[in-house]
C-alpha positions as CSV (number, residue, x, y, z in Angstrom):
1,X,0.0,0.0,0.0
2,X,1.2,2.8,-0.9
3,X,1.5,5.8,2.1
4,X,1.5,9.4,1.7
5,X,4.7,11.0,2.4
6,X,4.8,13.9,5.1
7,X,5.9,17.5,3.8
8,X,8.1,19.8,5.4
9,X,6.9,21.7,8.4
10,X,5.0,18.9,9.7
11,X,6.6,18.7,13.4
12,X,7.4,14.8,13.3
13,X,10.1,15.7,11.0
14,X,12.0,17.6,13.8
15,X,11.5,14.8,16.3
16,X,14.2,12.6,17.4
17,X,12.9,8.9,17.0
18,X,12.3,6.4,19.6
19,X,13.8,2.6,19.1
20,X,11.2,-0.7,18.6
21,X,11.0,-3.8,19.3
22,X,10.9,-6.7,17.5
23,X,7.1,-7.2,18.7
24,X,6.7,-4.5,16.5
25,X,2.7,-4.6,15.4
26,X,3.2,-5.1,11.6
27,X,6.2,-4.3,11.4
28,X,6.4,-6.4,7.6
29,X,3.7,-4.9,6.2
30,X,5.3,-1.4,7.3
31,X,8.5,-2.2,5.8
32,X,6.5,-4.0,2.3
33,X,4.7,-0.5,1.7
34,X,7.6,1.7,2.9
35,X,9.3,0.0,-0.1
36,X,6.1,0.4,-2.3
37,X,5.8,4.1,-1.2
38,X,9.7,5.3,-1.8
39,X,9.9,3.1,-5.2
40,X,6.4,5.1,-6.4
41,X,7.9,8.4,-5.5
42,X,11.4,7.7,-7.4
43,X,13.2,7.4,-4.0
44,X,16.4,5.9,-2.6
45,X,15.8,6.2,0.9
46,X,12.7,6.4,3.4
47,X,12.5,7.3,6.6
48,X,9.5,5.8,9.2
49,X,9.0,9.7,10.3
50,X,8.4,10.4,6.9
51,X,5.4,9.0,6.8
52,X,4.0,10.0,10.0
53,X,5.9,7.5,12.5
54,X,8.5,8.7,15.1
55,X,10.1,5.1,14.9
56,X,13.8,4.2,14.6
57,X,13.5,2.8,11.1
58,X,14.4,3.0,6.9
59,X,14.7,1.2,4.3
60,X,17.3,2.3,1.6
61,X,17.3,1.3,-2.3
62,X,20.9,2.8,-4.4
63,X,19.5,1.0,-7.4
64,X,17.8,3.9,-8.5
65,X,20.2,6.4,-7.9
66,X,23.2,4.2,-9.6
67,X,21.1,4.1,-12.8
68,X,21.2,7.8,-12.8
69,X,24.5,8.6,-11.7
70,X,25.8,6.8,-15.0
71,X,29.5,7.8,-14.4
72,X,31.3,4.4,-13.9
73,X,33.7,3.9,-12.9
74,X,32.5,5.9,-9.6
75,X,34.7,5.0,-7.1
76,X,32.2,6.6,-4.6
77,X,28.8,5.1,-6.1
78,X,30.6,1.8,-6.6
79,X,28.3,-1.2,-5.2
80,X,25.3,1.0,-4.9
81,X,23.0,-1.2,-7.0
82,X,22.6,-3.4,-4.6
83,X,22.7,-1.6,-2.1
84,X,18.9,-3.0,-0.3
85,X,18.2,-2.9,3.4
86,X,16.0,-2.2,5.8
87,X,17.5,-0.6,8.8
88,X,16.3,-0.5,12.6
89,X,17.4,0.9,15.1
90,X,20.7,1.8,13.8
91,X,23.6,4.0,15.7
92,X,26.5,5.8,13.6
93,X,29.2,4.5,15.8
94,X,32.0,6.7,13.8
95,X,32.2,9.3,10.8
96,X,35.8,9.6,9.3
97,X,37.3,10.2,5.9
98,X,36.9,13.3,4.2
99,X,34.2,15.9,3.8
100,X,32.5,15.9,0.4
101,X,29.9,17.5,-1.5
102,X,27.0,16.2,-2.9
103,X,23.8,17.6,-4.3
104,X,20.7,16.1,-1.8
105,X,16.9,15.9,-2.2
106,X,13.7,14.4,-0.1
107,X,10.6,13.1,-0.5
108,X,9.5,15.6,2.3
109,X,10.9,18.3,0.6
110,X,10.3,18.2,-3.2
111,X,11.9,20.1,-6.1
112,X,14.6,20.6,-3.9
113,X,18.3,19.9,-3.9
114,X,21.0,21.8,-2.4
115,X,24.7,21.1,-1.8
116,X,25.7,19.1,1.6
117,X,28.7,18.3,3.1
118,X,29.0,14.6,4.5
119,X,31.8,12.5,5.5
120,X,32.8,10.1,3.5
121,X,32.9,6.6,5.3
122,X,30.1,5.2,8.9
123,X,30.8,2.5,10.9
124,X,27.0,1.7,11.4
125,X,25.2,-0.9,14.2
126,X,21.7,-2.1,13.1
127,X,19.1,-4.6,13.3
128,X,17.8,-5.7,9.7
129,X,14.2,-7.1,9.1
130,X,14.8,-10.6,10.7
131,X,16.8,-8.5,13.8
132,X,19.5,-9.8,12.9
133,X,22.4,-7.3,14.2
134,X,24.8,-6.0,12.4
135,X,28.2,-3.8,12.6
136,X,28.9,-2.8,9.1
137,X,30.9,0.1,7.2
138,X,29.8,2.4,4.4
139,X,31.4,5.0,2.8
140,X,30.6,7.0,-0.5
141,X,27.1,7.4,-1.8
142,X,25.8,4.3,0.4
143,X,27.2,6.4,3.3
144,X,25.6,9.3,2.0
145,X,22.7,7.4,1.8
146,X,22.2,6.0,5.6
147,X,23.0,9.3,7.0
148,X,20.6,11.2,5.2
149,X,17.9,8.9,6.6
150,X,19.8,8.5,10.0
151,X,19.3,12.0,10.2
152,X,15.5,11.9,10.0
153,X,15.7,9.7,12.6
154,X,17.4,12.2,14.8
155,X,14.8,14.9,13.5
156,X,17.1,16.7,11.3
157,X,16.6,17.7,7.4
158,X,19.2,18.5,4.8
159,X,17.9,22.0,5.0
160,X,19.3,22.6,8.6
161,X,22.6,21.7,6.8
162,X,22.5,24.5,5.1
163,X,23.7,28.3,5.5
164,X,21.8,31.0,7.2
165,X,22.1,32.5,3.7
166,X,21.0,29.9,1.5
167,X,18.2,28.9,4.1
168,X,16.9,32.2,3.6
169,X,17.1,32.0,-0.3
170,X,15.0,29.2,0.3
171,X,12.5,30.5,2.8
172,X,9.2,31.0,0.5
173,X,10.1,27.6,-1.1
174,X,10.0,25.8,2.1
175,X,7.0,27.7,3.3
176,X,5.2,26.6,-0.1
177,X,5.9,23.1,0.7
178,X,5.0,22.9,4.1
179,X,1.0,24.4,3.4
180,X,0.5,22.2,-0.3
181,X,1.4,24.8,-2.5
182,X,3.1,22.7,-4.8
183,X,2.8,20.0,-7.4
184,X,4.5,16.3,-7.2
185,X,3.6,13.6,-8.7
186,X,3.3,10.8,-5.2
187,X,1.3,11.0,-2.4
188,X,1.9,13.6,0.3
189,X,0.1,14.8,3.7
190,X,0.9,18.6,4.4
191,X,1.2,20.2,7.9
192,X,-1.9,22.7,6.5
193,X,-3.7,23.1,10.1
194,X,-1.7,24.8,12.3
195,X,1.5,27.4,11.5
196,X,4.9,25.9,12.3
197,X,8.4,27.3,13.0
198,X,9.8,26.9,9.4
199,X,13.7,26.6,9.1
């Protein structure tokens, strides 16, 4: 099924996330149509507070985004298309490498995409779908990737990267998005009842 996808300003965006168990209610049917909802919107990452639950899970899919790059050989998107999990509870144990720049999008914030620096390589801890654990290392674009979404989970958007500045350049942009004033082509739910602190 697919779910709508929550816009900016809605305030579960800007919540940290709590962990789950693996009593979970549904927790594969939440996962099936988390992959359902991010492969209709043309997405390579979703985040459970995107769609409305403050829960310590994602699901990630660099298929789509490999096809796209096109630039082999990519040292950085290298491995990417198969890059397929489901993600829960996860904890960025270490960032190192260097600092790159990479154009980033969401879901929640369409027509988007502004410049972000990241670090190039995690060490991540996780529990996948069957809670199994796992300590694994990322680094280029599948980095990139999980710490986009890890960041939802800590209720922070690639926006809030961003300087003052460009923030501000951005301000009437965001505020469109957050009440419906804009146009995409997948399901979303805007924030349209009450006025939020934007940025």
């Amino acid at each position: 099924m697919i779910l709508p996808i929550v816009a900016y300003g809605d305030p579960v965006l800007k919540k940290v996330a709590t962990e789950i168990e693996a009593n979970y209610p549904e927790l594969t049917t939440l996962i099936a149509n988390m992959f359902e909802t991010m492969y209709k919107a043309k997405g390579v990452g979703l985040a459970a507070p995107q769609i409305g639950l403050g829960i310590r899970l994602f699901i990630v899919d660099g298929a789509p985004f490999a096809d796209e790059e096109g630039e082999e050989p990519d040292p950085k998107a290298a491995g990417i298309e198969n890059f397929k999990k489901v993600i829960i509870n996860p904890i960025i144990e270490e960032e190192t490498g260097d600092m790159w720049s990479f154009q980033e999008g969401c879901l929640s914030i369409p027509k988007i995409r502004e410049n972000v620096y990241r670090r190039d390589t995690i060490l991540l801890t996780y529990y996948d779908e069957n809670w199994n654990f796992h300590e694994e290392k990322f680094d280029g674009y599948a980095a990139r990737i999980i710490q986009h979404e890890y960041d939802h989970l800590e209720g922070v958007l690639f926006t809030d990267k961003l300087t003052p500045l460009k923030k501000k350049l951005l301000q009437k942009r965001l505020s469109n998005i957050s009440i419906g004033a804009i146009e995409v082509d997948y399901k979303m739910k805007f924030n349209t009842n009450k006025k939020s602190k934007l940025l």
